[in-house]
Structure formats: structure tokens, C-alpha cells
N, C-alpha and C positions, 0 to 999 in steps of 0.2 A: 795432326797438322802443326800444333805448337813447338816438333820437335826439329821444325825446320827453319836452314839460314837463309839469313838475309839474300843471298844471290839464289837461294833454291826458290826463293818466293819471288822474286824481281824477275826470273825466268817465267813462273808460270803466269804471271802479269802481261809478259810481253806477250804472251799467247792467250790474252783473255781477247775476245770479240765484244767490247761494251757494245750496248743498243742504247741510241741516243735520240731514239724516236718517239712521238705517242704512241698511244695506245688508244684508240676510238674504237668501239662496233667491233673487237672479237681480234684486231691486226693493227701490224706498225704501220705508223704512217708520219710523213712529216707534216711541218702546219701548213694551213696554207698558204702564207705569203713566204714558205722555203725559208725563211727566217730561222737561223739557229745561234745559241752561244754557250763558250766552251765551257765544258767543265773541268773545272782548276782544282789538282792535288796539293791542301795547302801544307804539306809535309815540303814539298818543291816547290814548288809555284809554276808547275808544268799542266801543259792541257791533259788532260785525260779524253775527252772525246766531245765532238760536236753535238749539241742538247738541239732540240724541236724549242722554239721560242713561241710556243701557242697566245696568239690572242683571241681576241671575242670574239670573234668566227668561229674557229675552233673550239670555243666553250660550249657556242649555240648547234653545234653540229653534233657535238657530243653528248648535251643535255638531248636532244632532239630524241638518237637514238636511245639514250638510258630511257625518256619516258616511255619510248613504243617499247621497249623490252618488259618496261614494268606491266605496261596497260596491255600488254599480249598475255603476263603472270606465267611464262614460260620458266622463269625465279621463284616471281612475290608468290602464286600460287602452290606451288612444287609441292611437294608434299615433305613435310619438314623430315621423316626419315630419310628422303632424297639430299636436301640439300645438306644435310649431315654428312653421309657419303660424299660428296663434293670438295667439301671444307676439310675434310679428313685426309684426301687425296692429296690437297693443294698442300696441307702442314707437310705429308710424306715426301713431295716433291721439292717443296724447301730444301729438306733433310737431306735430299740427296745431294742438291747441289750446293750442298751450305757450305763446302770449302771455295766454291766460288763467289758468294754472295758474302762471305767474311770480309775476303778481299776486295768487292764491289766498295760495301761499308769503310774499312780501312781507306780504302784510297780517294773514296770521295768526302770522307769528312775527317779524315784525317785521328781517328781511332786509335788506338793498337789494337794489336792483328790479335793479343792474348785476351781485351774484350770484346771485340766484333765476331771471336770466334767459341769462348767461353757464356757469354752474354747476351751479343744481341741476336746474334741468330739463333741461339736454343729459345730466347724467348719469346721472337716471333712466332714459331714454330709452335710454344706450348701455349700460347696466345690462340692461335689460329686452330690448332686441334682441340683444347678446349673450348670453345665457343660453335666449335662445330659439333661436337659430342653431348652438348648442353641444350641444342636447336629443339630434338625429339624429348626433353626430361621438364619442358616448363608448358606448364599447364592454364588454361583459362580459367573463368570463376563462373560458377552459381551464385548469383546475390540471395539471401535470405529472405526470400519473400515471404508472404504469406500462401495458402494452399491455390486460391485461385489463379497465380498469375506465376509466370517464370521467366526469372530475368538474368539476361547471359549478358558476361562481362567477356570482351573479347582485347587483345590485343592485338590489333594490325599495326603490317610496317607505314611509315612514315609517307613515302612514294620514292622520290629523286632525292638525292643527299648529299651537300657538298664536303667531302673531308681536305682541309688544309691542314698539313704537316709541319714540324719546324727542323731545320738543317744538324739540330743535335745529338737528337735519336730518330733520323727519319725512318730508320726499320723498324723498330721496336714500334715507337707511336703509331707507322702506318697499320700494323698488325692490332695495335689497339682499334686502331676505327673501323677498318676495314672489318674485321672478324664479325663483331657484334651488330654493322650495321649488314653484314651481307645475309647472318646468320639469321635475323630477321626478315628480311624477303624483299630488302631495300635494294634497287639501283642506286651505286655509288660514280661519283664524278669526284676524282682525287686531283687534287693540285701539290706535288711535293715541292717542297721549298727552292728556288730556282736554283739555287747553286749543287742540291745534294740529291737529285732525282733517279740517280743511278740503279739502286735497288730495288726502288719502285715501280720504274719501268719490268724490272726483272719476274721480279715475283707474280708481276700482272700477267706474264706470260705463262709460265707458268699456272695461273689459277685457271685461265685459257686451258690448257694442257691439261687439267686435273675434272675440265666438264664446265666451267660456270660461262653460260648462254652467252651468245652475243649482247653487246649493250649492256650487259648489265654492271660492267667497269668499265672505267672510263680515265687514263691516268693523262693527266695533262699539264707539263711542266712549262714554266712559262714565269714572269713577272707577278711578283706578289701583289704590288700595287694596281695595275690596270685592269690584271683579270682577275685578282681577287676578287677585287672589288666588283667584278661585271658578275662574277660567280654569286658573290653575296647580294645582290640585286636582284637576282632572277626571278623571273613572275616564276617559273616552270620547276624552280626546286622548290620542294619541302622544307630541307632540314637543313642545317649546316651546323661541325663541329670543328673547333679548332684549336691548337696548341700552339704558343706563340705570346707573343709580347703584349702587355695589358695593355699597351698603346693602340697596338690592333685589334684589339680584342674588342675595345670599346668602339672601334670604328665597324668591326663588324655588327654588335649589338645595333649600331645606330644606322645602318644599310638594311637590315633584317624590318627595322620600324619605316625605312624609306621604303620599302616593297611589299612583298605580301605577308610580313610577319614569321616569317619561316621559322620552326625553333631552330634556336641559336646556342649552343653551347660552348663552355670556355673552358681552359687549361690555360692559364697564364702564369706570371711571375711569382717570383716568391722570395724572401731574404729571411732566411730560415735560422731559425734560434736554436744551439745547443748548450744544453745547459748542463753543468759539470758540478756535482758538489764533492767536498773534500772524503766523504765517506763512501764513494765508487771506486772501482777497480781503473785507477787510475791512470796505466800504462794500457789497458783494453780503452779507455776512452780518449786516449792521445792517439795512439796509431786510428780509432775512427775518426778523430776530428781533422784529422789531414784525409783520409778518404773522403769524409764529406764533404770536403771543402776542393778537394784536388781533382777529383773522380773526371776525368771526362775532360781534363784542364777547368772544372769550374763551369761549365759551357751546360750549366744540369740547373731546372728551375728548382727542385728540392735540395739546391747546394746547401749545406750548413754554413752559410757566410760569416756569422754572427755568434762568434763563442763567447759564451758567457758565463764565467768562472767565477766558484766561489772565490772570494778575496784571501783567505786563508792560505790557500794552495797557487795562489798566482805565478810567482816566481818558480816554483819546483814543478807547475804542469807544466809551464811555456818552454822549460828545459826542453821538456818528453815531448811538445810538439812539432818544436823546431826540430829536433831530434827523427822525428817521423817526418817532417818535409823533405827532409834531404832525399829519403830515398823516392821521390814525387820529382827529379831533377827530369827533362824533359827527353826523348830521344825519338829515333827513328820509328815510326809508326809500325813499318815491318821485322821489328828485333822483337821478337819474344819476351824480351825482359824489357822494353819499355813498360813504364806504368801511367805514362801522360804523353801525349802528342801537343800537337799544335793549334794556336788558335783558327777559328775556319779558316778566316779569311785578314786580310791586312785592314779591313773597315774596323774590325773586332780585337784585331790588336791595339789597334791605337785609342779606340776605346778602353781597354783593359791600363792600358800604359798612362791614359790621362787621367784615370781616376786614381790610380796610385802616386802621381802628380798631386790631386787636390787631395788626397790623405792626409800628403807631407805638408800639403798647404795651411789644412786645416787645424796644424796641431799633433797628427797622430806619430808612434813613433813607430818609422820603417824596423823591424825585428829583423827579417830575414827576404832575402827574394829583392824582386821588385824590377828585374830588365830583364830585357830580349837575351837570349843565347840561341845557339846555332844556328848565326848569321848567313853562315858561309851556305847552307843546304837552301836556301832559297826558300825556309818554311817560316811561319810566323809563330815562331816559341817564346813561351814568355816562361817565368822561371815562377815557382810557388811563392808565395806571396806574405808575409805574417807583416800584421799592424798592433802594435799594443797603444794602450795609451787611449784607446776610440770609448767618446761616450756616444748615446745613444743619437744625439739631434746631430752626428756628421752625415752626410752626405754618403762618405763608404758606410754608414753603417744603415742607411734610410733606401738608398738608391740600389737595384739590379745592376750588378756592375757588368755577371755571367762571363766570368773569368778566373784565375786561381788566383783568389784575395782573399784572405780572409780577417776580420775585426772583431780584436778583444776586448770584452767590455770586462768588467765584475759586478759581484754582486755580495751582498752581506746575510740577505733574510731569503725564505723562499720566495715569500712577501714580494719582495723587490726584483729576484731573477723571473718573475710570470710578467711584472709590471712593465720590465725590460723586452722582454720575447714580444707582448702583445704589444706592444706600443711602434706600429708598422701597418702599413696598409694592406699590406700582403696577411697572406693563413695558408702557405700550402702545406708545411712540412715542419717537424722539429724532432729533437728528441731530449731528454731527462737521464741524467746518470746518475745514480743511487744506490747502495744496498739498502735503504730505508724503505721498505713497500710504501708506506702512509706517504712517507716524504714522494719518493715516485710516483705513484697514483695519485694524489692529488696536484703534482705541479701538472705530469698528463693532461687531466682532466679540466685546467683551466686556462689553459695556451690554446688560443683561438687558432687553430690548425685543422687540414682535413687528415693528418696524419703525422703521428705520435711517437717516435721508437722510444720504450724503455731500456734502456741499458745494451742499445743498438743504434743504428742507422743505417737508411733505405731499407728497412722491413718491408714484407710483404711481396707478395706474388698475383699471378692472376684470378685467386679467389678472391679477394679482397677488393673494394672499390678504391681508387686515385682519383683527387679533387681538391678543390681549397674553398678555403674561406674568402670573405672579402671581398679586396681586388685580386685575388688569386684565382676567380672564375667560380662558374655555376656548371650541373653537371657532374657526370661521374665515368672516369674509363675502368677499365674491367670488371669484374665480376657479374653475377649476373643483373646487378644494378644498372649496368650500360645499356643491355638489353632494352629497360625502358625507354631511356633517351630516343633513342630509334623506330618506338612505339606509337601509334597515337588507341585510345582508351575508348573503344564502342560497345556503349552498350544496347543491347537489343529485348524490348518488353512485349511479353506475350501474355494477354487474358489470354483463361481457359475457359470453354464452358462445360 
């Protein structure tokens, strides 16, 4: 697919048929007050199709059916070799349609087509097939009791489960929750982020199409604000997990304590430390520090925003990263050889745009980057971003900007680059560049983060668990760590005589 041009792809576009409806009870359907709003390609600024605009009506009709699917156990019950087979079908059916769903992803959130169809579709995909091949290999417990009595540890699912998604990776993430909470035996009620819902709708059809019962998905795109929040209230869910801004995050924790306690799990922000010392493969760690910081336009909560360089090597790394920025210059979402798109939305440029504003304000010095280009395409492009000059109490260097900025601090001792990394309210993500194992493994080891790269960044796959520290959320997506969240822990004691 990647060997194809821009007008070979803008043809098979004009022939996609998006769905821009819910998903309730097994079928599309719109909301009920006919209410819809468009969804905008922010490469253009052109509508892509009319969305279902669900509110609380819609949520309670949807919860309604998830509970009767659950409390029928035509799912929760199934017998976990079944619901394996299910999950297995739906990764296959992905697969098949995954040069459609590349371009779903590309066009609704504005991607290139080289990662939505390198990246986030193979990883939905091995998300969803391993989680489903994992269902029949995880086992309950015997407690250790003594000879008279025998005590069974079980894990059942949750019941009803709200998943909220965030508009950055909404396929990747949804495959995050969705996989391990369905893999479980949970009815799920999905809320994708209102502007990015396209995919979601998709693939629910699809899981439809591959066997999973009526009721037992529920996708419902809508306002984050009004039905979030009615979803995060509900006497009738169980669980809720979400991905998304530590702002919301913490309003959802404090909805979860207004209602019935439901667990509540977070994925929130991050402002991630890389720390570079002079005795690393220097030109391997310049071309990563502009991926980590550029990947995605920035728009990624494990961005490495926060480069932290030994003092030594200051001058002759910022060469080699400026060096790597350039080729992170913005273009057409559908060219093959972009490496960055655009910001989602115009709310989020001007965000992006005012914090590079109070950088300049605050002191720091613009290096490279820092405005809008390709005005003329109607997208909101912002150009890569380098700040030197940033200590650690600015504002770009404290605050989630979730744009392609990135702030150079230094540092002299190891001492002082751990003291630097930790000194944030965030812990989602960092990484350490070294050939010194001692020096690497122990800066690793004391950077309050839920995840680490050694003489890498974004390590890690679906074996592995993702999470943070701190204000970066509680909870875990992938591996079979997820598995629990989705769980609740029965045990059942038997005297013998």
C-alpha cells in the first residue's frame, strides 16, 4: 500500500463509504435526538462525514442492553476457548480490511498513511489477536490451605465497562481496552473521542461480523463533556478506563467517588525526560530524540519533550538534532514520505503556538521551528519545534504542551539529570543513553517512570505493561497485567468433612 500516490489514494478515499453512526445492541443506528456533527480532516479542514452526536439517552439505552447481554452470559459466561475464537476472527478481519481502516485513521486524525498503515493498524490487530489467544492460557488459583478446607481463587469479569479513548491513537488505544476488557467476559460501552470516532465505529462492525453477541459493544460517539461524564456517573457500570488529560482524569476519579465507586483507571499525561550523556552513540540518540519528541506531531503522551543533555556535549548534540528536525518538516498526510501531519484540530494549534509564545517569553531560546506552514492546504501544521536555553521551573518545560516542542535542559552529574527528570508531576515515560551499563541502569532505575528505554525510545510491545507514575495515572494497558483491571478477585471457601 505504501507504494502508492497521492491521487491513487485520494481516488480510493473518494470511494470509501465512512459510517458515521452508533453502534448499540449488535447495529448502526443514529442518536436519538438525529443530532449529528462532522467529522473534520484536519490535513484540510474539510468534513469527512456526518458523526451520531449521542447523549444520555443514548448512553442509558446502550448500558441498558450491555447489562442484559452481560446478565444473559451469552459473552461473560462463553466459554473462554469460545471467546478466543471470536477475538481471533475479529484481529483477522481487521487484517483484511486494514488498507481501509489505514486510511479511516489517516483521514480522521490526520496521521501519515506510512504510520496508520505500518503502525497503528498492525498493532491493533496484534493487540486484539493476542489478548484473544491469551483468554484460554490464564488460570485461577488454589490458596494454600490447610488439608481440611479448599479455597478457590477465581477471577471474574468486572460486569459493564466504560472505555473512553483519546483522539491521538484512537485505534491503537481502542484495541488496548477493548481486547483485554472483552477478553475477560466484560460488556463494553466505548465512547471514542468526538472528533476521531471513525475507526471505532469500524472495527465494532466488524467484531459484529467476526461473532461477538449482541450488547455486548456498545460504541457511542458523542461529547466528552456531557456524556462523559453521565457515562462516568452511572449507577449500572462497573468499571471505567480512560486515556486522556490528567485534567479529566481527575474529574473522572471524582465522578467514580460521586456514584457507585466503579473502578476507575487512568492513562494520563506525561512530560517525559531523555537523558543523553556524552559517552552514548550519539548520532543514534539525536535522530531518537527528534522521533520522540516529533512522532505523531508531538500529539503522543510518552513524547520525550524534555531533553536533557550532558553539558559537555551540548553544542555538538544540538547540531545532530536540529540536524534530525529538519527531516520531521510537516506534509501531506497521504505522501508516503511524510513523517509528521498535522495538528488535530485548530483548538490544538493555537495551543501548540501559545506555548512557544511563553517559551520565548519566559527566557528560552527559539533554536529551530516554532510557526504554522502549509497555510495554503487548509491543515493545521505546525513546524518541529527546538527551545534551548529551558531550566527546569519554565512552564514549557513543567506543562503538557502535546505538540512538536521540545526543551533543552543540561545537566553536569548523573546526580543532577535523575534530579532534573523527576522533578515533574508526571512519571509516564523516559529514557537513558549510555554505553556505561552501571551509569544506565542505575539512572533507569531511579527516574520515577512507568517505563524506561535504555539506549532506545517507545520500547516495548503488547507483552509488556503501559502506565505511569504519579499524575500520569494508576492502572495498566497491555500485557497480561490489563487482564486484571477488568477483573474483580472471588474467592470461594469450602470445609471439608
Amino acid at each position: 500500500m505504501l507504494d502508492k500516490t497521492i491521487a491513487e489514494r485520494q481516488a480510493t478515499v473518494s470511494q470509501l463509504d465512512i459510517e458515521g453512526r452508533a453502534f448499540i445492541n449488535g447495529r448502526m443506528t443514529h442518536a436519538l435526538s438525529g443530532k449529528t456533527r462532522p467529522s473534520i480532516n484536519p490535513a484540510t479542514g474539510e468534513e469527512l462525514a456526518d458523526v451520531a452526536n449521542c447523549g444520555t439517552e443514548d448512553a442509558d439505552l446502550a448500558v441498558g442492553y450491555a447489562r442484559a447481554a452481560f446478565d444473559r452470559g451469552t459473552w461473560s459466561t462463553m466459554p473462554p476457548a469460545d471467546r478466543k475464537m471470536v477475538l481471533v476472527r475479529w484481529a483477522e478481519l481487521i487484517a483484511e480490511h486494514a488498507e481501509e481502516i489505514a486510511l479511516l485513521e489517516c483521514l480522521d486524525v490526520g496521521k501519515p498513511i506510512s504510520d496508520t498503515t505500518a503502525v497503528d493498524v498492525p498493532a491493533a490487530i496484534r493487540t486484539i489477536r493476542w489478548s484473544g489467544e491469551a483468554i484460554d492460557k490464564v488460570y485461577d488459583e488454589i490458596a494454600p490451605t490447610g488439608p481440611g478446607s479448599l479455597a478457590l481463587v477465581q477471577r471474574l469479569p468486572l460486569g459493564v465497562v466504560t472505555a473512553i479513548v483519546p483522539w491521538n491513537f484512537p485505534l491503537s488505544t481502542t484495541a488496548w481496552k477493548l481486547a483485554p476488557a472483552l477478553a475477560t467476559g466484560n460488556s463494553v460501552i466505548l465512547k471514542p473521542a468526538s472528533n476521531t470516532p471513525l475507526t471505532a465505529i469500524r472495527i465494532a462492525t466488524l467484531a459484529a461480523e467476526a461473532g461477538l453477541p449482541e450488547g455486548v459493544l456498545q460504541v457511542l460517539p458523542g461529547p466528552g463533556g456531557s456524556l462523559g461524564e453521565h457515562l462516568a456517573t452511572h449507577m449500572d457500570i462497573d468499571g471505567m478506563t480512560f486515556t486522556g488529560s490528567t485534567i479529566v482524569g481527575k474529574k473522572l476519579m471524582g465522578y467514580s467517588g460521586r456514584s457507585n465507586l466503579k473502578r476507575t483507571f487512568l492513562e494520563l499525561g506525561g512530560k517525559s525526560p531523555n537523558i543523553v550523556f556524552a559517552d552514548s552513540n550519539l548520532k543514534k540518540a539525536a535522530n531518537l530524540a527528534a522521533v520522540a519528541v516529533f512522532y505523531n506531531g508531538g500529539q503522543t503522551c510518552t513524547a520525550g519533550t524534555r531533553l536533557i543533555i550532558e553539558e559537555s556535549i551540548k553544542d555538538s548534540f544540538l547540531e545532530m538534532v536540529v540536524e534530525a528536525a529538519r527531516h520531521w518538516m510537516p506534509g501531506d498526510p497521504l505522501d508516503s514520505a511524510t513523517r509528521m501531519g498535522p495538528m488535530i484540530d485548530k483548538d490544538q494549534f493555537s495551543t501548540v503556538a501559545d506555548y512557544v509564545e511563553i517559551g520565548c517569553n519566559e527566557g528560552a531560546q527559539l533554536l529551530f521551528g516554532g510557526g504554522q506552514t502549509l497555510t495554503e492546504s487548509g491543515g493545521y501544521y505546525h513546524e518541529p519545534t527546538v527551545f534551548t536555553g529551558v531550566t527546569n521551573g519554565m512552564r514549557i518545560a513543567q506543562e503538557e504542551i502535546f505538540g512538536p516542542v521540545l526543551s533543552v535542559l543540561t545537566f553536569t552529574s548523573a546526580e543532577q539529570a535523575v534530579e532534573i527528570a523527576n522533578d515533574s508531576v508526571y512519571g509516564l515515560a523516559g529514557a537513558v543513553w549510555s554505553n556505561n551499563i552501571n551509569t544506565a541502569h542505575k539512572v533507569a532505575a531511579a527516574v520515577r517512570v512507568g517505563t524506561m528505554g535504555i539506549n532506545n525510545y517507545f520500547g516495548g510491545d503488547i507483552t509488556v505493561p503501559f502506565g505511569g507514575f504519579k499524575q500520569s495515572g494508576n492502572g495498566r494497558d497491555k500485557s497480561i497485567h490489563a487482564f486484571h483491571d477488568y477483573t474483580e478477585l472471588k474467592t470461594t471457601w469450602l470445609e471439608l468433612e
